[in-house]
Every structure is written in structure tokens, then in C-alpha cells.
N, C-alpha and C positions, 0 to 999 in steps of 0.2 A: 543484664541478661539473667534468668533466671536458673537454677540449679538444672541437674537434669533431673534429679529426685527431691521432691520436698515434702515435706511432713505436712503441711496447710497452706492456705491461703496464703496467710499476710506471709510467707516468704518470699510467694512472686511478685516481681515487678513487670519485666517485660518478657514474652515469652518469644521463642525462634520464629513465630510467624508473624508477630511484629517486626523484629527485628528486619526479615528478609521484605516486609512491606513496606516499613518506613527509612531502611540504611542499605537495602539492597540497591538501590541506585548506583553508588558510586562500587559496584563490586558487579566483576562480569558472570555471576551464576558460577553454577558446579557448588562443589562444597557445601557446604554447614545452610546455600542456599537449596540445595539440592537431596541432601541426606541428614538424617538424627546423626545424635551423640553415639548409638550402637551403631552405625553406618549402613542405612536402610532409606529408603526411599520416603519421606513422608508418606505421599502417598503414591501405590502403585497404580497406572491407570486402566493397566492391563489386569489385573487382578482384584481391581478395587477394592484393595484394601491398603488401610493404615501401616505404617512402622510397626506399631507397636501393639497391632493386633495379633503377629506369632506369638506373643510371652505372656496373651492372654492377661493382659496387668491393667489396672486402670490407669487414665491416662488425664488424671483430672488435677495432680499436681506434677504431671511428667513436664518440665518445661520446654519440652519440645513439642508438645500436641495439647498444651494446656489453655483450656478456653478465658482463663484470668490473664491479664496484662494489666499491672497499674489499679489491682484491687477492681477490674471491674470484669465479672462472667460474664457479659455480654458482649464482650470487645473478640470474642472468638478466636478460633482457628481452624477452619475451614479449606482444608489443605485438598479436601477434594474439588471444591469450589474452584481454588486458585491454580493449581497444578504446582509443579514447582519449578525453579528457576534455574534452568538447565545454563552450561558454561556458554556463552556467548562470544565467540570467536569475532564477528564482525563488532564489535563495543570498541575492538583496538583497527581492526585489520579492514576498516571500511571506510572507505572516506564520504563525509556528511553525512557519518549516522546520527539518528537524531533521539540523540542523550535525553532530553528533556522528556520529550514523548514515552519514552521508556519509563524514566522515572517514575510520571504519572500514571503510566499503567499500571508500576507494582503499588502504588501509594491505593487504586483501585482494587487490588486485590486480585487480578490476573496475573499473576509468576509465568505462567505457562505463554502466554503471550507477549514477552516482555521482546524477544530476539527478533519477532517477525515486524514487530511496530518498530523498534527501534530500527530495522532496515529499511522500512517505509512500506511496508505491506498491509499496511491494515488501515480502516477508517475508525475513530475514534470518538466517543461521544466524551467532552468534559466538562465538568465543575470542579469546584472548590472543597479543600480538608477545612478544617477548622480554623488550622492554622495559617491558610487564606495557599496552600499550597494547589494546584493543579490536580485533578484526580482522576482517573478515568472512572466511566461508570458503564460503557458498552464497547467492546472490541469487534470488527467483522473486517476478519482477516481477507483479504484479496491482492493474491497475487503478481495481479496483471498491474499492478501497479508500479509504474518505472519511475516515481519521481524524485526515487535517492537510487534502489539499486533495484536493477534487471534480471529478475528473477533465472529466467533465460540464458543468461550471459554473467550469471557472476562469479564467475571464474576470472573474467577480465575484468571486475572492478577491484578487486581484493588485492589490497596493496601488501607486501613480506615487509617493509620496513613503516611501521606506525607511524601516522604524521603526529608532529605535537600537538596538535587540535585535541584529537582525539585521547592523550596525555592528559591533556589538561584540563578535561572536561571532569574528573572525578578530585585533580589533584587541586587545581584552582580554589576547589572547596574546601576542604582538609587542612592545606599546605595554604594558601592564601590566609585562611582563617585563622590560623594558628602561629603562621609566621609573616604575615603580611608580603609572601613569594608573588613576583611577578615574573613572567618571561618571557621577555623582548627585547628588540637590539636598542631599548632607549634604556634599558637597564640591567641589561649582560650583555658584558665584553664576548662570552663563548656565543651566543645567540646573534649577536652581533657578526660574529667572524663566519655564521655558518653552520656552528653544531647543533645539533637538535639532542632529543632526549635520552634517543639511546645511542649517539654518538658515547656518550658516558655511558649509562645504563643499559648496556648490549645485555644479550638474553641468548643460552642456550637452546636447544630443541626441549628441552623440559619447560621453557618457561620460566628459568633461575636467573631474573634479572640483577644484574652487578649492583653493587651497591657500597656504599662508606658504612659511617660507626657513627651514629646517630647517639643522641644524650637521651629520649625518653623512649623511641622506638624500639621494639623487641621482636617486632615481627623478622623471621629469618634473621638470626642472629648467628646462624652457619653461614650464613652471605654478607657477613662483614671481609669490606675490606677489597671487596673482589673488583669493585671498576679504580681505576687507577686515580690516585692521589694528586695536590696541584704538583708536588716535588714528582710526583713520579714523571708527569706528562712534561714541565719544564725546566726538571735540572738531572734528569736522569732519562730522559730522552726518548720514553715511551711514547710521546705521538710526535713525530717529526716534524709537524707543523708547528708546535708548538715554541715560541720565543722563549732562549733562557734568558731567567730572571737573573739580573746584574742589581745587587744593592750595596747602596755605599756604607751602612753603616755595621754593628760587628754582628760576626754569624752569629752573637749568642741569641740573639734575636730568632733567628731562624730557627735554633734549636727547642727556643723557649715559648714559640706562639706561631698560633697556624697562620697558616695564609689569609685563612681569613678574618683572623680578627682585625688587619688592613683593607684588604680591598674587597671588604662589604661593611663600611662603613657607617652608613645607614641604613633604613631602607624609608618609601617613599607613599607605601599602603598601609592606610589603616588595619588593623587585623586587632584579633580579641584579646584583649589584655584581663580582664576581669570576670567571671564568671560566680553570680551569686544566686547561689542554690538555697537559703537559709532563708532570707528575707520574707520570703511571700510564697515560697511551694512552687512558682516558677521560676525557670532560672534568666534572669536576668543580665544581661552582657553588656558591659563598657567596653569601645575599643579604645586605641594607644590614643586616640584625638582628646578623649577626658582629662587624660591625666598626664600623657607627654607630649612634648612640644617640641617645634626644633630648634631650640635652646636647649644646649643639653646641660646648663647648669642652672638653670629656672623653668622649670614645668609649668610654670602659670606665666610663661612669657613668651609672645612669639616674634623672632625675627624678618621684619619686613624684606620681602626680594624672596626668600626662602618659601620651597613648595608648607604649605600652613600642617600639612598632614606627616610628613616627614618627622622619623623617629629614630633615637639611639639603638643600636642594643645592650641590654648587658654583658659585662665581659667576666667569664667564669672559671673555673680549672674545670679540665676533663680529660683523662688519662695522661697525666704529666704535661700537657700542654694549655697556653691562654687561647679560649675559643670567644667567638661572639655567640648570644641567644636571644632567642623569644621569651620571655617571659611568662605566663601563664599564673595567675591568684585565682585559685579556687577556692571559694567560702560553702562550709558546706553541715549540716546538724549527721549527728552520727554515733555509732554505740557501739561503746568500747569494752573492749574483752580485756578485765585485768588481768588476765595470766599473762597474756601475747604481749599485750598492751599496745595493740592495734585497732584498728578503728573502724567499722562497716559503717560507709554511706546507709543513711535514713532513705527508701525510699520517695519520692517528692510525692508523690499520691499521699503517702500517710500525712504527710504534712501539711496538703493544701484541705485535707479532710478535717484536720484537726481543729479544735474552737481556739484561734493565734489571736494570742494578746496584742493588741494594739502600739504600731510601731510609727516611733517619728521619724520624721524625714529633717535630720540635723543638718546635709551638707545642701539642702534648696535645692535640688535637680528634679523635685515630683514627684521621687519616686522613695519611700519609706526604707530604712535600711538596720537590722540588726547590727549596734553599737553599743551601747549605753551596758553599762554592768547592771542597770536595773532590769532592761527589756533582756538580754540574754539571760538573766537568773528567773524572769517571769516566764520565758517559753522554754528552760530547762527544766520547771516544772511542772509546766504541761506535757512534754513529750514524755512525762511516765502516766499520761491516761492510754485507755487500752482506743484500738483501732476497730474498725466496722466491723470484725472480725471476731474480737472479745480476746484480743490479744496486745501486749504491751509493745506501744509503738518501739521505748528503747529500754533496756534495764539498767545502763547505766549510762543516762544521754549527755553528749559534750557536742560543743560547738567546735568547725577548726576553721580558723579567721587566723591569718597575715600573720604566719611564723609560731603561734600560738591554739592550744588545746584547752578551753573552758568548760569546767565541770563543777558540781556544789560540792563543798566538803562534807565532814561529816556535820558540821555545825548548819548548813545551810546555808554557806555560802560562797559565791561566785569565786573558784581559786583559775588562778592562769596559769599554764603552764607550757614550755615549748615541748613542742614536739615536732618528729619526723614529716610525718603525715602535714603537716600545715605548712612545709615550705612552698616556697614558688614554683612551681614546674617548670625547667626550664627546655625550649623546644631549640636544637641546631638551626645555625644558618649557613646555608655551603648554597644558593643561590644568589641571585641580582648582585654577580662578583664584576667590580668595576678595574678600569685602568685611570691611568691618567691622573691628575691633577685632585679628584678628590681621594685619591686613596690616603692612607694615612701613614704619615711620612715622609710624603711627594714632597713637604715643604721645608721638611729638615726635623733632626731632635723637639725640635720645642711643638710639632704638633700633638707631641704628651707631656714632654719635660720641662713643664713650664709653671708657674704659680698658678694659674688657672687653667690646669689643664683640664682640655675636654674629656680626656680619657681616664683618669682616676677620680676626677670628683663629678663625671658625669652621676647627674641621679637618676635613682631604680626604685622605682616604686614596690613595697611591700606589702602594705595595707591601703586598701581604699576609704579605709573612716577608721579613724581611730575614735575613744573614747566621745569625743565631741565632733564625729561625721568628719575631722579633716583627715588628708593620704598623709600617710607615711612613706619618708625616703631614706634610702642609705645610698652612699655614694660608692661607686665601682672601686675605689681601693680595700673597702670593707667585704664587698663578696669577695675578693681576691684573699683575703685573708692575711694581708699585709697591715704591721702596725704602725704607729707614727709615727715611730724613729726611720723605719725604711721608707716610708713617706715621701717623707722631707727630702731623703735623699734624691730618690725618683725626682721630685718638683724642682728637684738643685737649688731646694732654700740650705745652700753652705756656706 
């Protein structure tokens, strides 16, 4: 997203009427799709006029009304055109609204249309984005149209408690993708028994949906904590439905690792493991299927009888306790501010602009991949030519690949260095929570405390190509931060 003030061009990347065109889908209007940074109306339609026509200010690197997105003035923002993308009540509170149609409307660049098509009130004319996505390209709104909801009567379609349809039309994407989430009674136990989404996730009359303590999430971080825990709900008796959990082995367990790092044991969806922004100016994604298997102590091996898609997760610290996660490797070019000693993502425009040195493709997949200390030291000297603009792509440009920040020394050459910024992102799992026989434990001690255990030497991928295109692994006692001597002991080699 681009600043709300910038000095030139090459600062913007994407501006707010991008954003609400292309990511407004999974978000029901109002807010930041509705009003600027100064809290104003894009555009008024009763007044015709702009935001940012009171302050009299030019609005040509404002990135809330700025006609550059991605280095190109011509990609617009036309906010009178589109109107804007007022909160949309029926997205949750309507049953078979129709999500998709919506989406390609704002992909079309009608905001202002988005809540009457998504209820089924409009005819739609479509084609295709670029990116082979649905678009609308003509809206004519009518009414009379009953084949989702009754214009007449919709009072009586509008359901007060959300079906998870309708949940899970925005999270499936998000949460699927990032954590390989599924939700049904073939892979939660709570879905299974009956709860739906906001049986957990209940909601005030503001709209202040309950929620856990997430590892990357920051959104409402006043709203940690607020829907009730697995100990709340089964050993302190908050939902009365709820079975207490009876285990035979010591509480220290209990103390020392959540619930879920047993019973979500795997999961069974592909979801994105790798994200390479560096290579080629587009970003590129591997899911868990490339590089994990379900073997979780050979990645390049699969168990026959076993779904072939099915993966570990990693197991981590987070606030004094062992959790399971998602994983996430993001590779990515960037330029680093030595005071901070923080890192700004490179725009991917600058870089698919730019004249990129010739890259091999080491691990045989097709697809070319930044590795080699030679090719990163040849495109760290490229990204100090200047941009369309007449402006320097980076001032002081490093790559951040698998644990690792690559920059030239003062000599010229290629130095590596860890940094913050280059670990793996790791995303929460607190759904597809199982009972029974695959949880971990069900079988006794030795489903961890064993010489080959699945749980400490499971492998976790860090790097997708090292120096010669192969993955890099560490094994789950290593993010633990446990050393050899505790090891052993854990594995009961006594």
C-alpha cells in the first residue's frame, strides 16, 4: 500500500483504489473501502466532489486518490467512476449471497455496485483480468430480481446468526492458503459435534468478534483472548457440552504445550509454503506438496495408504507455551536502511522492469530461481540502476532468502548475513482439531519419546534452494531450541 504522502513516483506501489479493487473482495465495505486516510469520502456523490478536494492539495502522490499503482499512471483511480464500497451487511447475514459475483464487480471497478449484485439484483456483463480472474465490465441493477433474495421481503431472508458458508467464503482464502484450514465434520471434531463459527467466535452489537492470540495476526489485538480457550471450554467448564479431557500422562504436559499441538496433528490441505518474490518480479508459490510429504522424517518420501497431500506442522514456542504452525518462506529483494537496520520490500514492478541477469533453474522444476552467490551478486548490482522514474531502484540493495540477509561488501562481494526479517513466518493452528486415535499421544509416550520420533526430528523446511537449488531442513528439536544433551534425553537414548 502506498504512503498517504509521497514525494514522487517510484514511492508508490499500490494505491487505495487498487487495493479496494483488487483485495476488497474478501472484506465487507465501510472503512478504508469507504473513506481516505483523513476520514472523508473518496468521492462524494452528492457533491461531486473528491476527499481531497477541501485541502485544495494535489492528489497525484496522495495514495489515496493517486492515479500510479505499480509505476503505471494509467492504471488510475477513478473513484467517481466507481463509487465506493459502502459496508455490506448482507456478505455475512444473507444466505447464498453470491461472493464471486461481487468480487468481479469490484475486480470491474464498480464499488458502488458491489452489495446489490452480491444479493442477486443486478445483470452482469463478464470477462476476464489478466490474471485469467472474472471481471465485470457492465452492471444493470434490477430489483425485481428474486433469485437469491426478495427484494420485497428481505426482512425475512436475513438470517441474525451467520451460516459458515458465508464465513468461509472470504476465510477459505486467506486461512486456507496460509494454513491449509479446512472446515468439516471429516476434519473437526467441533464441526463434527455441531458448532459452527461463531459458536466460538460470538460477536457483540459492535461487531467485536471473540477471538484467541494468534502468532502473526495483529489485527484487534484488544480482542485477544476474548472466545474461550480449549481448557476453558473442557476442564473449567465454560460450555457444558463440552467432555473433560481425562489424560494419563503428567500435567507437566499440560502446562507445557497447548492443546493443540496434539490434537491437530497434521493437516490434510495443501496451502502455500513458499513465496518467491526475487526470482523473476512475479511472485511465485510452492505449496507443502513440493517440499513436504507425509513422512515427516523424509520430505522426498511418501507413505503409501496415506492421503499423498497431508503435512506436519511445525512445532514452536509462543508465549511460554509449545504450539503447532504454518510455516510461511518468503524470499524477497529489498533495501536496507543502516541506522534501523531494517529492510523495505523492493517494489516487484521495479523489478520485473528492470534489465535481470539471467537465472538458472538448478533444482529442474522449469522455473529459474535466485541461488547461486554468482546470480545474487549479478542482480545486487543491478538493483543500484535507477527506475522509469530516474530514481534509484535501492541504495543499499540485499536479498532475504531462508534465515539469511545478502548484501556486497565494501570489497564487492556477496557477504551473508542472518537477519530478523528473513525468518520463516510462522502462521497459528487452532482449527481441523481432531479426537481419537490420530491425536498424539492416543498411542502412549513413545508417539514422541522414541529414537525416531515424529515429533523432534520431524523436518521443516527453511530454504527452498540452497547454494546448489537443493531445500534446506532443520528438524523440530532445533526450532524448539533444545540441545543434544536434552535431546537424547527426550528420545530416552539413556
Amino acid at each position: 500500500m502506498a504512503k498517504k504522502a509521497n514525494q514522487q513516483s517510484s514511492e508508490i506501489d499500490k494505491s487505495s483504489f487498487y487495493f479496494v479493487q483488487n483485495c476488497g473482495a474478501c472484506h465487507p465495505g465501510g472503512g478504508w473501502g469507504e473513506y481516505d486516510r483523513r476520514g472523508n469520502l473518496y468521492y462524494n456523490e452528492e457533491t461531486k466532489k473528491f476527499g481531497y478536494e477541501p485541502f485544495e492539495e494535489s492528489y497525484l502522490f496522495d495514495g489515496d486518490y493517486t492515479p500510479y499503482s505499480m509505476g503505471d499512471i494509467g492504471y488510475g483511480a477513478p473513484w467517481d467512476r466507481s463509487g465506493v464500497s459502502e459496508a455490506d451487511c448482507l456478505i455475512c447475514h444473507l444466505k447464498g449471497y453470491q461472493w464471486k459475483e461481487r468480487a468481479a464487480t469490484l475486480r470491474g471497478g464498480f464499488f458502488k455496485y458491489g452489495p446489490s449484485v452480491g444479493a442477486g439484483w443486478a445483470n452482469v456483463k463478464l470477462s476476464q483480468d489478466e490474471s485469467g480472474n472474472p471481471k465485470v465490465d457492465e452492471v444493470n441493477i434490477d430489483y425485481s430480481e428474486k433469485e437469491v433474495a426478495d427484494f420485497e421481503n428481505l426482512n425475512l431472508q436475513i438470517v441474525k446468526r451467520p451460516p459458515d458458508e458465508n464465513c468461509w467464503f472470504c476465510h477459505a482464502i486467506s486461512d486456507g492458503k496460509k494454513r491449509g484450514r479446512q472446515w468439516s465434520p471429516e476434519v473437526d471434531i467441533h464441526k463434527a459435534k455441531g458448532l459452527d463459527c461463531i459458536s466460538c467466535h460470538s460477536s457483540d452489537k459492535e461487531h467485536n468478534f471473540a477471538k484467541g492470540n494468534t502468532i502473526q495476526e495483529t489485527v484487534r489485538d484488544d480482542l485477544d483472548n476474548t472466545m474461550h480457550s480449549c481448557e476453558g471450554c473442557h476442564y473449567r467448564g465454560k460450555d457444558k457440552r463440552a467432555p473433560k479431557y481425562r489424560h494419563p500422562f503428567s500435567p507437566r504436559h499440560m502446562k507445557r504445550m497447548a492443546c493443540q499441538t496434539c490434537h491437530i496433528p497434521f493437516q490434510i490441505a495443501s496451502a502455500d509454503l513458499v513465496y518467491d518474490h526475487a526470482s523473476t518480479g512475479l511472485t511465485t508459490v510452492y505449496d507443502t506438496s513440493k517440499f513436504l510429504s507425509n513422512d515427516p522424517l523424509d520430505p522426498k518420501k511418501l507413505i503409501s495408504g496415506i492421503n499423498p497431500t497431508l503435512w506436519y506442522p511445525t512445532i514452536r514456542e509462543f508465549k511460554g507455551k509449545i504450539v503447532p504452525s504454518k510455516s510461511l518462506i518468503v524470499i524477497y529483494w529489498g533495501d536496507l536502511d543502516e541506522n534501523t537496520n531494517g529492510v523495505k520490500p523492493i517494489s516487484l514492478w521495479k523489478i520485473r522492469e528492470l534489465n535481470k541477469p539471467v537465472l538458472k533453474d538448478d533444482d529442474g522444476d522449469g522455473i529459474p530461481e535466485i541461488n547461486s552467490l554468482d546470480e545474487i551478486k549479478t542482480f545486487l548490482k543491478t538493483l543500484k540502476e535507477k527506475d522509469k522514474f530516474g530514481n534509484p531502484v535501492a541504495n543499499h540493495p540485499v536479498l532475504i532468502k531462508g534465515g539469511f540477509l545478502y548484501h556486497l561488501d565494501k570489497k564487492g562481494e556477496v557477504e551473508k548475513i542472518k537477519h530478523s526479517q528473513a525468518e520463516t513466518l510462522d502462521f497459528s493452528l487452532s482449527h481441523n482439531v481432531m479426537s481419537g486415535g490420530n491425536v498424539i499421544g492416543s498411542r502412549g509416550c513413545k508417539d514422541c519419546h522414541t529414537k525416531n520420533s515424529p515429533f523432534f526430528l520431524r523436518k521443516i523446511l527453511i530454504d527452498p534452494y540452497d547454494e546448489k537449488g537443493k531445500p534446506v531442513y532443520i528438524e523440530n528439536w532445533e526450532r524448539l531450541g533444545i540441545d543434544q544433551e536434552k535431546l537424547g534425553r527426550l528420545l530416552l537414548e539413556q
